[in-house]
C-alpha positions as CSV (number, residue, x, y, z in Angstrom):
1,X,-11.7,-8.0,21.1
2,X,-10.1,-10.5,22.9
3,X,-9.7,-14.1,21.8
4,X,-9.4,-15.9,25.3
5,X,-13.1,-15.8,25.8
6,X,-15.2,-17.4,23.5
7,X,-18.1,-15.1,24.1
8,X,-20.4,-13.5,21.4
9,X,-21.0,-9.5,21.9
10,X,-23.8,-9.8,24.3
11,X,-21.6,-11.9,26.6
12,X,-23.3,-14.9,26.2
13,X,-22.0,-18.3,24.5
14,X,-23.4,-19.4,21.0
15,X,-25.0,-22.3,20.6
16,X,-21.8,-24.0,18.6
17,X,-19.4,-22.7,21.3
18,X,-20.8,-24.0,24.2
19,X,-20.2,-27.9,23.0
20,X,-16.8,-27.3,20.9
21,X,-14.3,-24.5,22.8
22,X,-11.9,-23.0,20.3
23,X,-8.2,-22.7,21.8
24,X,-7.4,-18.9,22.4
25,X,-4.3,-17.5,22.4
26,X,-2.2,-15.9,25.1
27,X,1.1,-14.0,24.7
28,X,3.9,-15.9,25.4
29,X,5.5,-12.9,27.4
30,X,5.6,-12.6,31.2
31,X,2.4,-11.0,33.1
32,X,4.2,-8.3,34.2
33,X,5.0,-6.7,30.3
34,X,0.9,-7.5,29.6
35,X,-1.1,-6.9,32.9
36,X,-4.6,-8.5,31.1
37,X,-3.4,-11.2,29.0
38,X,-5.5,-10.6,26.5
39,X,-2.9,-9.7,23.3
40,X,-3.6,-6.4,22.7
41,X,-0.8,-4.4,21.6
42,X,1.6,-7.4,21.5
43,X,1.3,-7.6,17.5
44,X,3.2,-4.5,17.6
45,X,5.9,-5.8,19.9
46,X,6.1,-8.7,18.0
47,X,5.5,-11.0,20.7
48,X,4.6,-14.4,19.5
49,X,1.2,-15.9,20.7
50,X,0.6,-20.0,21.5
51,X,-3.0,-21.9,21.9
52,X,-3.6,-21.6,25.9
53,X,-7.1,-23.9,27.9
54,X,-10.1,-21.5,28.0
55,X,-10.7,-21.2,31.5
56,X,-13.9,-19.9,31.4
57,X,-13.1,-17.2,33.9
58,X,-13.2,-13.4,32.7
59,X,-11.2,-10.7,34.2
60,X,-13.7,-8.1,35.8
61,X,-11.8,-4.9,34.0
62,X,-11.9,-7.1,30.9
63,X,-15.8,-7.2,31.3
64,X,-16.3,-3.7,31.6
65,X,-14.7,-2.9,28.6
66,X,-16.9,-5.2,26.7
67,X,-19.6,-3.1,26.4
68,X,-21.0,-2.1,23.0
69,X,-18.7,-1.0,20.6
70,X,-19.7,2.3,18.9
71,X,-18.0,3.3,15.6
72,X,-18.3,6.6,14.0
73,X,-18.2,7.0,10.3
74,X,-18.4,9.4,8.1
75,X,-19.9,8.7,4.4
76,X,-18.1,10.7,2.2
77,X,-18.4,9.9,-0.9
78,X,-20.7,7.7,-3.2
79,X,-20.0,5.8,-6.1
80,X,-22.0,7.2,-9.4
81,X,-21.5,4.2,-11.4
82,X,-22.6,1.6,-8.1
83,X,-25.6,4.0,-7.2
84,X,-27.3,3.9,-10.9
85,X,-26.6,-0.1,-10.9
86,X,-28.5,-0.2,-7.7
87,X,-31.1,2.7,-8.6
88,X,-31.6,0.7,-12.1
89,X,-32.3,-2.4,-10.3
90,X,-34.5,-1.4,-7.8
91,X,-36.6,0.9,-11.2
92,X,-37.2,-2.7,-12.7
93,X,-38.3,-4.0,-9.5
94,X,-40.7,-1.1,-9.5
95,X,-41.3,-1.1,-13.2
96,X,-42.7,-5.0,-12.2
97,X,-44.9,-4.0,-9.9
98,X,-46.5,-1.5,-11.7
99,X,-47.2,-3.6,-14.7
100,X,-48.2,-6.3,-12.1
101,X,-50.6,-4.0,-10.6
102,X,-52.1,-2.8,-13.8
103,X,-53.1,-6.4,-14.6
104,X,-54.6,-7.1,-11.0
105,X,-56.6,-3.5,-10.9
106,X,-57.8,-4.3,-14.4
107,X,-59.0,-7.8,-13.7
108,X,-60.4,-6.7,-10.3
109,X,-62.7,-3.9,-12.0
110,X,-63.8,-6.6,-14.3
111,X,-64.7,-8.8,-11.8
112,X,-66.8,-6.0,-10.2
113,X,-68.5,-5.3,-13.5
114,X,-67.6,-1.6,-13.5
115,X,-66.8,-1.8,-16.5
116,X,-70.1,-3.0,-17.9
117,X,-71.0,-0.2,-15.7
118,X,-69.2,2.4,-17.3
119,X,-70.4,1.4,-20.5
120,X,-74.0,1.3,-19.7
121,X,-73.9,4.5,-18.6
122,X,-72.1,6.0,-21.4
123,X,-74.5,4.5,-24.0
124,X,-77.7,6.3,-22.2
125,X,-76.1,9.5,-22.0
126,X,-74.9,8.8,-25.6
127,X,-78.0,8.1,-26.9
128,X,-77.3,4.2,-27.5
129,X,-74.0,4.3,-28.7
130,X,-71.3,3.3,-27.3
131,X,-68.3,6.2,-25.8
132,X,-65.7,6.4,-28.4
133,X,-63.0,6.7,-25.7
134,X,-63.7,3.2,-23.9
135,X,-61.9,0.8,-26.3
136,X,-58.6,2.7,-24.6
137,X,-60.0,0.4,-21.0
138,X,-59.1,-2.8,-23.2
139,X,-57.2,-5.8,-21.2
140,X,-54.7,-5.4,-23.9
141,X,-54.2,-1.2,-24.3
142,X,-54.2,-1.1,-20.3
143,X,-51.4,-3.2,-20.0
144,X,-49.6,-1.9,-23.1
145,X,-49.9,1.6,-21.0
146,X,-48.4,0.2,-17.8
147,X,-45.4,-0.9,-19.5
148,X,-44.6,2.2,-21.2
149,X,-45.2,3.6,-18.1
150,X,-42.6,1.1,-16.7
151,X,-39.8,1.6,-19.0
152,X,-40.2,5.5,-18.7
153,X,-39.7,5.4,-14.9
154,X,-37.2,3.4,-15.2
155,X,-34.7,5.4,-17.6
156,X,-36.4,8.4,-15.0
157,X,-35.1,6.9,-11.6
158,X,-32.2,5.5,-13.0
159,X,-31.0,8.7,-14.2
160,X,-32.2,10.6,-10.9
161,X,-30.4,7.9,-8.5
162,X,-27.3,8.5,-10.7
163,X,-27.8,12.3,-10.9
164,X,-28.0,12.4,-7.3
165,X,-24.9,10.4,-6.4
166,X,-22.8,13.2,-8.0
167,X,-25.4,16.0,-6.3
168,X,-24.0,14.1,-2.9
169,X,-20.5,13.7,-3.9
170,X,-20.7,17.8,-5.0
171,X,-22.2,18.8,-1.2
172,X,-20.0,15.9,0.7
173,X,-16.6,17.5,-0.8
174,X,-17.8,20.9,0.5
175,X,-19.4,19.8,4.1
176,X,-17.9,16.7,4.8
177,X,-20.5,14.0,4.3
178,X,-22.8,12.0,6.2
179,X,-21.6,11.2,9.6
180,X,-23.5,8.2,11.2
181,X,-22.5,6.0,14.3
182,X,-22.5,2.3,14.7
183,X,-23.2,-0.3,17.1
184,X,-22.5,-3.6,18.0
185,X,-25.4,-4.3,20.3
């Protein structure tokens, strides 16, 4: 990109450049060796570059080039040991929720009074006494579930996000990867 126009990627100043213009830097060789001025290539002759005025004034074939920059890239390869850092972290995220959601489900089917519900009805078709399998709907045994549940998803996705980094790394060796394409618009 060139540095003689301080212009973001859509062509238009930023905010901070358009009070404060940063000096740009022009090749100190004749026009003739660089027909556009703008430094590219020179590094590699060595030519040595000095702060020039911004004149505010693009070149028209400098304009056109401009456009939006695509990159192609190709994911190879992923790291196993980065993937289950990430895969663990996002598990206890998950494993949160669910424990968090226990608790809200729990208290919102108290506040409802199904469970009074629930028990009513067991009791008449239980002649009077109570089911033997509700004191597992306790506050307390309900969340005690959801974090067991918790931790066991979260050895479980941890070891399938790590299991899968080397499943990708196995079929990115044989057909190349994940090719994907960038842009800077």
């Amino acid at each position: 990109m060139s540095t003689s126009d301080s212009r973001t990627a859509t062509g238009s100043p930023s905010p901070a450049e358009s009070t404060t213009k940063l000096p740009a830097f022009e090749e100190t060789s004749s026009p003739a060796e660089s027909p556009m001025g703008s430094g590219r290539g020179s590094a590699a002759k060595g030519a040595s570059r000095s702060p020039k005025k911004d004149s505010g004034i693009a070149n028209p074939a400098e304009k056109e080039r401009r456009g939006p920059r695509r990159v192609r890239l190709t994911l190879a390869r992923l790291d196993p040991f980065s993937v289950m850092k990430l895969s663990f972290l996002a598990a206890i995220a998950i494993g949160i929720a669910t424990v968090v959601a226990v608790v809200l489900l729990w208290n919102l089917v108290e506040a409802i009074g199904m469970w009074d519900q629930i028990d009513e009805l067991g009791r008449s078709l239980n002649g009077g006494d109570p089911l033997p399998f509700m004191e597992f709907f306790s506050f307390s045994k309900m969340t005690s579930y959801g974090t067991i549940v918790a931790v066991i998803n979260v050895v479980i996705i941890t070891a399938l996000g790590t299991l899968l980094a080397f499943l990708y790394n196995l079929v990115a060796a044989l057909l190349g990867g994940l090719k994907m394409t960038f842009t800077d618009e």
